[in-house]
KOLSE-550182 format. One record per residue (C-alpha): y, x, z; residue in one letter. Coordinates in Angstrom, 1 decimal. Layout:
> Y, X, Z, A .
...
//
This chain:
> 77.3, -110.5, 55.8, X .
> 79.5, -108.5, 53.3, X .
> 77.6, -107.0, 50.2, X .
> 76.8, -103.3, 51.4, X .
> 75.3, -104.6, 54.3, X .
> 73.2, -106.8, 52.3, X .
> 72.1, -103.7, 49.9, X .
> 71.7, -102.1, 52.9, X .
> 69.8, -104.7, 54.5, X .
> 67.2, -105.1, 51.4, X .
> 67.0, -101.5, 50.6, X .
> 65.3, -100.9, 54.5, X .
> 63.1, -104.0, 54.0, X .
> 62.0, -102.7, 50.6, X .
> 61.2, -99.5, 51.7, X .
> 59.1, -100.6, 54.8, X .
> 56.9, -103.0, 53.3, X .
> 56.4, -101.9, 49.6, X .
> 55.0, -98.6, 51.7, X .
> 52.6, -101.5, 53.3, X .
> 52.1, -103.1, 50.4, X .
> 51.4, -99.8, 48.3, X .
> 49.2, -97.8, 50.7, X .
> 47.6, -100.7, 52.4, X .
> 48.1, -104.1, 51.0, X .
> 47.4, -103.6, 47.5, X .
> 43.4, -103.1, 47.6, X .
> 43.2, -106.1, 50.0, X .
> 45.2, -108.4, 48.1, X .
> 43.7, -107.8, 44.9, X .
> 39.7, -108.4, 46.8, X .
> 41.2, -111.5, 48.8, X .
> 42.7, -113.1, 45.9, X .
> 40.4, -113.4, 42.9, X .
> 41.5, -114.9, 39.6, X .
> 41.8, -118.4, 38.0, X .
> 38.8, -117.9, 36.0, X .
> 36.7, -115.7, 33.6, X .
> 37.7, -115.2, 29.9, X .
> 35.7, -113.8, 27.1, X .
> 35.3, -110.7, 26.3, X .
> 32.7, -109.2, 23.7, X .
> 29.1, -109.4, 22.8, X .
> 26.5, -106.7, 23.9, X .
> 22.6, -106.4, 23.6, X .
> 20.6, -107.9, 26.3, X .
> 19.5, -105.8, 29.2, X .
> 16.7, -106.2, 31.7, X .
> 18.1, -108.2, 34.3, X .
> 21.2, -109.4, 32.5, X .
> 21.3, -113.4, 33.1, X .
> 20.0, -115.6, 30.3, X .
> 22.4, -118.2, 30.6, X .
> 25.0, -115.4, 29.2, X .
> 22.8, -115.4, 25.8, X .
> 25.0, -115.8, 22.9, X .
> 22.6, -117.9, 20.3, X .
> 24.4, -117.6, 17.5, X .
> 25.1, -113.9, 17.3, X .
> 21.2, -113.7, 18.6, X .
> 19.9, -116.0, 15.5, X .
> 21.7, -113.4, 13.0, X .
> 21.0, -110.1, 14.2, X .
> 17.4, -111.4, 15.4, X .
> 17.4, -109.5, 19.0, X .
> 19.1, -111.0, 21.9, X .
> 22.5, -110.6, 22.9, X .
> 24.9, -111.7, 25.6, X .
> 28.4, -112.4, 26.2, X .
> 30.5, -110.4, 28.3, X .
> 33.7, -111.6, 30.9, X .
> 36.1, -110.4, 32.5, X .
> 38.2, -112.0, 35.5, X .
> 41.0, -113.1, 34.3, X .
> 43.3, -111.5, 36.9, X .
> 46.9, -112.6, 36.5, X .
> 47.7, -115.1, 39.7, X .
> 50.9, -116.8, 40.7, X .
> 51.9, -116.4, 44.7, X .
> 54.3, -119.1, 46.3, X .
> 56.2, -118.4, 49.4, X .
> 57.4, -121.5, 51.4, X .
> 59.7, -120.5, 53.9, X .
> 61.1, -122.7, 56.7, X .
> 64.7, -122.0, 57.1, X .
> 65.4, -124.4, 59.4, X .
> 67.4, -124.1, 62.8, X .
> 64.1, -123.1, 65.0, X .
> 63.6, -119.8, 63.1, X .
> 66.8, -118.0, 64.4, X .
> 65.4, -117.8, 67.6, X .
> 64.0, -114.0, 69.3, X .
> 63.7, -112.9, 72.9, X .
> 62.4, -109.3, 72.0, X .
> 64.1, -107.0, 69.1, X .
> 63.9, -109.8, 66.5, X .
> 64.4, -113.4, 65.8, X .
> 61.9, -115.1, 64.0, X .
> 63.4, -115.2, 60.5, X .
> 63.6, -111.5, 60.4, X .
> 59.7, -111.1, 60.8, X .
> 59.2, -114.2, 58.3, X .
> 61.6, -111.8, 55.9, X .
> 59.3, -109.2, 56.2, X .
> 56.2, -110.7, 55.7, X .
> 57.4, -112.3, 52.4, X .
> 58.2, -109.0, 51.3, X .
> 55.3, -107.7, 52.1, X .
> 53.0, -110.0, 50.4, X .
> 55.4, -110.1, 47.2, X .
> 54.9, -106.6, 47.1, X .
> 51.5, -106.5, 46.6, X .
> 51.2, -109.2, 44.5, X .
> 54.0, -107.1, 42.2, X .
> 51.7, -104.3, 42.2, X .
> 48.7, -106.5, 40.8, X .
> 51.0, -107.8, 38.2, X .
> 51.2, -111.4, 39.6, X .
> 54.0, -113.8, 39.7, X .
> 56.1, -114.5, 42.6, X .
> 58.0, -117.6, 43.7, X .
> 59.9, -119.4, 46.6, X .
> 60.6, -122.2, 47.9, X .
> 62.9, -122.8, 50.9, X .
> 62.8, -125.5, 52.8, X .
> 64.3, -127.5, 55.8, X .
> 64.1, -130.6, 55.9, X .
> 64.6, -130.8, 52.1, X .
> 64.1, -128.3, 49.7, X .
> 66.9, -126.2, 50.3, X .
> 66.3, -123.7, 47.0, X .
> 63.7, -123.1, 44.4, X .
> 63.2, -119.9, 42.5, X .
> 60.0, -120.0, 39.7, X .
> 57.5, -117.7, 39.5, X .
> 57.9, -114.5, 38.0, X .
> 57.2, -110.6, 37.5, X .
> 59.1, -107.6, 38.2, X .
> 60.3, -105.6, 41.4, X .
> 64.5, -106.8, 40.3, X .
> 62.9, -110.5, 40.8, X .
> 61.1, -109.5, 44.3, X .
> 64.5, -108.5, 45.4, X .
> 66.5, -111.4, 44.9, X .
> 63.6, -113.1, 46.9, X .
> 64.1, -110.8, 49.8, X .
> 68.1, -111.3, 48.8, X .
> 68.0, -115.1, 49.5, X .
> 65.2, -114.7, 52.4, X .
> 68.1, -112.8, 54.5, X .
> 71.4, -114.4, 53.3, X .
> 70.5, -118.3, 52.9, X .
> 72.7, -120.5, 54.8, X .
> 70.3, -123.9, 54.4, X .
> 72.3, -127.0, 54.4, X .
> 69.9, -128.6, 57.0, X .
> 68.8, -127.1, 60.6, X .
> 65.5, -129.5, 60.6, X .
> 62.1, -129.1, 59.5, X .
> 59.8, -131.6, 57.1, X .
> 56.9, -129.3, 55.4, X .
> 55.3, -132.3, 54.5, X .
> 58.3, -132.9, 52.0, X .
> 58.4, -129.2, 50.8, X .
> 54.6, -129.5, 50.5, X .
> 54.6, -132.7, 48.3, X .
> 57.8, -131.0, 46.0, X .
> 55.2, -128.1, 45.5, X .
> 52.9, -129.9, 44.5, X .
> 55.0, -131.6, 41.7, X .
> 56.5, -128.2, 40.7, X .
> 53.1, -126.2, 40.6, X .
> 50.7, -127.6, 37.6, X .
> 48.7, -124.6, 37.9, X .
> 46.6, -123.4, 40.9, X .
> 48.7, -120.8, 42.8, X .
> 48.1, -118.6, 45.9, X .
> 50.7, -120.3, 48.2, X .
> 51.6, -118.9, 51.7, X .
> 53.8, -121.5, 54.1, X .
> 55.8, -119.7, 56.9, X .
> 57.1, -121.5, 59.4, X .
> 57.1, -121.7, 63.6, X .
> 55.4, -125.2, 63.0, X .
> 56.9, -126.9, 65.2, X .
> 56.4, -130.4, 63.2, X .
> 54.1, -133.0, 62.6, X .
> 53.2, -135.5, 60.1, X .
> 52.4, -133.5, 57.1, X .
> 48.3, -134.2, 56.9, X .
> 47.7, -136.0, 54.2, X .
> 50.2, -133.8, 51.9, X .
> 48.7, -130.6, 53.2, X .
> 45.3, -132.4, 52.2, X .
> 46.5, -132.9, 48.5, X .
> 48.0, -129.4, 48.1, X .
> 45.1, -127.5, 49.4, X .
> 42.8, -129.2, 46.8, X .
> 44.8, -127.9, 44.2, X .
> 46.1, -124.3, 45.5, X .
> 44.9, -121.5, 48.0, X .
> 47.5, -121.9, 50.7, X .
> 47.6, -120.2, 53.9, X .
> 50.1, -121.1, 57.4, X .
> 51.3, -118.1, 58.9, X .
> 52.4, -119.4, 62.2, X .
> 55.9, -117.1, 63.6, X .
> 56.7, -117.3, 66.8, X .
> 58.1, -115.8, 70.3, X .
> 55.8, -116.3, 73.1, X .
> 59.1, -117.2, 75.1, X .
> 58.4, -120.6, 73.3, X .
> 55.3, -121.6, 74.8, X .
> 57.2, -122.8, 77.8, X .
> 59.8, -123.1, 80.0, X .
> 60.8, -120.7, 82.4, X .
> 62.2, -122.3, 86.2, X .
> 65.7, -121.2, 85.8, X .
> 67.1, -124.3, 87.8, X .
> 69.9, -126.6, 86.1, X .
> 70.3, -125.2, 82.2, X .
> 72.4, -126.0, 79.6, X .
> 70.4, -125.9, 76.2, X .
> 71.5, -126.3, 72.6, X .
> 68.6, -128.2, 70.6, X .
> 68.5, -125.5, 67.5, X .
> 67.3, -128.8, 64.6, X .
> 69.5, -130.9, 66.1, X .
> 72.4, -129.4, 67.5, X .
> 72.6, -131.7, 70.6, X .
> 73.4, -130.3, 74.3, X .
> 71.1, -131.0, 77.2, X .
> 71.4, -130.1, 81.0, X .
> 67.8, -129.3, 81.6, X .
> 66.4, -129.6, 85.6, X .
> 64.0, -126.2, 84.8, X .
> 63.3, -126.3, 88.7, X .
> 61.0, -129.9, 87.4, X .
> 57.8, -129.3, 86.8, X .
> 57.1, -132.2, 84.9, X .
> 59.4, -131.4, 83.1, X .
> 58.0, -127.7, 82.2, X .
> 54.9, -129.2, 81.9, X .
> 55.8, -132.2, 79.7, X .
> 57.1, -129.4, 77.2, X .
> 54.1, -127.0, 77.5, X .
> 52.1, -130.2, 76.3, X .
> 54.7, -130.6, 73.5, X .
> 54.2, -127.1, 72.8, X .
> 50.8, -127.4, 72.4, X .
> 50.1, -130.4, 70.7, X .
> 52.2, -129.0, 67.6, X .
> 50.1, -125.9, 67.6, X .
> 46.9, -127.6, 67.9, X .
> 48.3, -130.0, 65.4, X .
> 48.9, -126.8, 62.8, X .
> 45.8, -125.4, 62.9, X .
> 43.2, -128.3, 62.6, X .
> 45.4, -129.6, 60.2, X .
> 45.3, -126.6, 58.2, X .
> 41.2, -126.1, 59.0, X .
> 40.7, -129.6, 58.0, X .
> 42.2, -129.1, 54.7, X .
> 40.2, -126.3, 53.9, X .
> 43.8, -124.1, 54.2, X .
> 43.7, -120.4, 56.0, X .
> 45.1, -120.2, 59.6, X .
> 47.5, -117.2, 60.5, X .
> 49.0, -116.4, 64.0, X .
> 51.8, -114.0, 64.3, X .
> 53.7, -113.2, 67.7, X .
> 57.3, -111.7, 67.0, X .
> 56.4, -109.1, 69.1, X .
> 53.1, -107.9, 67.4, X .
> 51.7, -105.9, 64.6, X .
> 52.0, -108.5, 61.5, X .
> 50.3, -105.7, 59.8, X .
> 46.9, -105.7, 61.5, X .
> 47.1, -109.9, 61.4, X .
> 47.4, -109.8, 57.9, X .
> 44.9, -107.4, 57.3, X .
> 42.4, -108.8, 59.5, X .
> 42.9, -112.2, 57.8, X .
> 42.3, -110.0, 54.2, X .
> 39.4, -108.7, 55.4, X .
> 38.1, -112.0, 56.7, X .
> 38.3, -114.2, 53.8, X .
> 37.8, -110.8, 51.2, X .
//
């Protein structure tokens, strides 16, 4: 992809989802999401009803009437994509592959943690960390994310989240609102996804094509393994053999979301083919 294209490219994906992210996002982010903490603010006479445990003693003792202190939310969050890059994700039956959808939904939700004033970071990943960026602020940052998100070549076509998940966990000292998004078409990453969502608020936005789900009778096909590279000649005509892979299928699925449910992680479905808008803002709406 030469450079206009890739202007040109980033410039239509920022103007479709900031729009999302301005006019619908924003509100549902910022009520989904709440803040690390509470910080102090002032001190103001007690009211009827105010809570007692709020009474500030000291300022009471000296001005001999009660008074109570006063918080605010302390707002400012940090948001971690995780994208899988890995072979699987360049794979669409319909008007786009899987990667492209996964591209917009990154920008989408870095837009409207942008327009809260949060942070915003990435992390790639394959089967190894592929690239890294740090969180930070601005809309010239949010662009280089969606830069990378369409141009990355990763050096690896196979998938280990449990790998990127145990590198986040390293990187991030401070709780972060982390989204993975990936086909999940992997196993083996429990007790890692068990020690990162203890420490952050991470969500698995499952992207696929429904075309995966199983195998269409076809007859003799030659397929191309998309992690691996290796050719097969596949009897399609079996139907233990479509079966066997259904049950492949849905074992990893099943596998992804009581994984995710068991570590107290959100669970996100989205078909290539459907609105991710309404998913997204049904699951806001849910946990808000």
């Amino acid at each position: 992809m030469d450079t206009k294209e890739l202007l040109k490219k980033v410039r239509k994906i920022e103007i479709k989802t900031r729009r999302l992210s301005d006019h619908i996002f924003g509100g549902e982010y910022h009520s989904t999401f709440k803040g690390r903490g509470m910080t102090f603010s002032e001190v103001r006479q007690y009211q009827f009803g105010d809570d007692v445990r709020s009474i500030d003693w000291n300022v009471t003792a000296r001005y001999n009437e009660p008074f109570v202190k006063v918080f605010e939310e302390e707002r400012e969050l940090t948001m971690m994509l995780m994208v899988d890059v890995s072979g699987s994700e360049f794979f669409g039956t319909k008007n786009q592959f899987k990667n492209e959808i996964v591209t917009e939904i990154s920008a989408t939700l870095a837009f409207s943690a942008l327009q809260n004033n949060d942070k915003v970071g990435v992390l790639l990943f394959s089967d190894q960390v592929e690239l890294f960026i740090p969180p930070k602020k601005g809309k010239t940052h949010v662009l280089r994310i969606i830069r990378e998100l369409l141009e990355f070549t990763p050096k690896s076509n196979r998938t280990d989240i449990g790998e990127a998940l145990k590198y986040l966990t390293n990187v991030m000292k401070k709780k972060a609102i982390v989204f993975v998004l990936s086909d999940f078409i992997a196993d083996d990453y429990e007790k890692t996804l068990k020690i990162t969502g203890n420490k952050h608020d991470v969500t698995g936005i499952r992207v696929y094509d429904e075309r995966e789900e199983e195998i269409p009778n076809l007859g003799l096909v030659q397929m191309i393994d998309a992690e691996t590279g290796a050719l097969q000649l596949i009897n399609t005509q079996s139907k233990k053999v479509r079966n066997s892979y259904a049950e492949y299928y849905r074992n990893r699925v099943n596998y992804f979301k009581e994984t995710f449910t068991k570590s107290g992680c959100g669970v996100l479905d989205c078909r290539v083919d459907e609105s991710y808008v309404k998913k997204l803002l049904g699951y806001f709406k849910r946990r808000g």
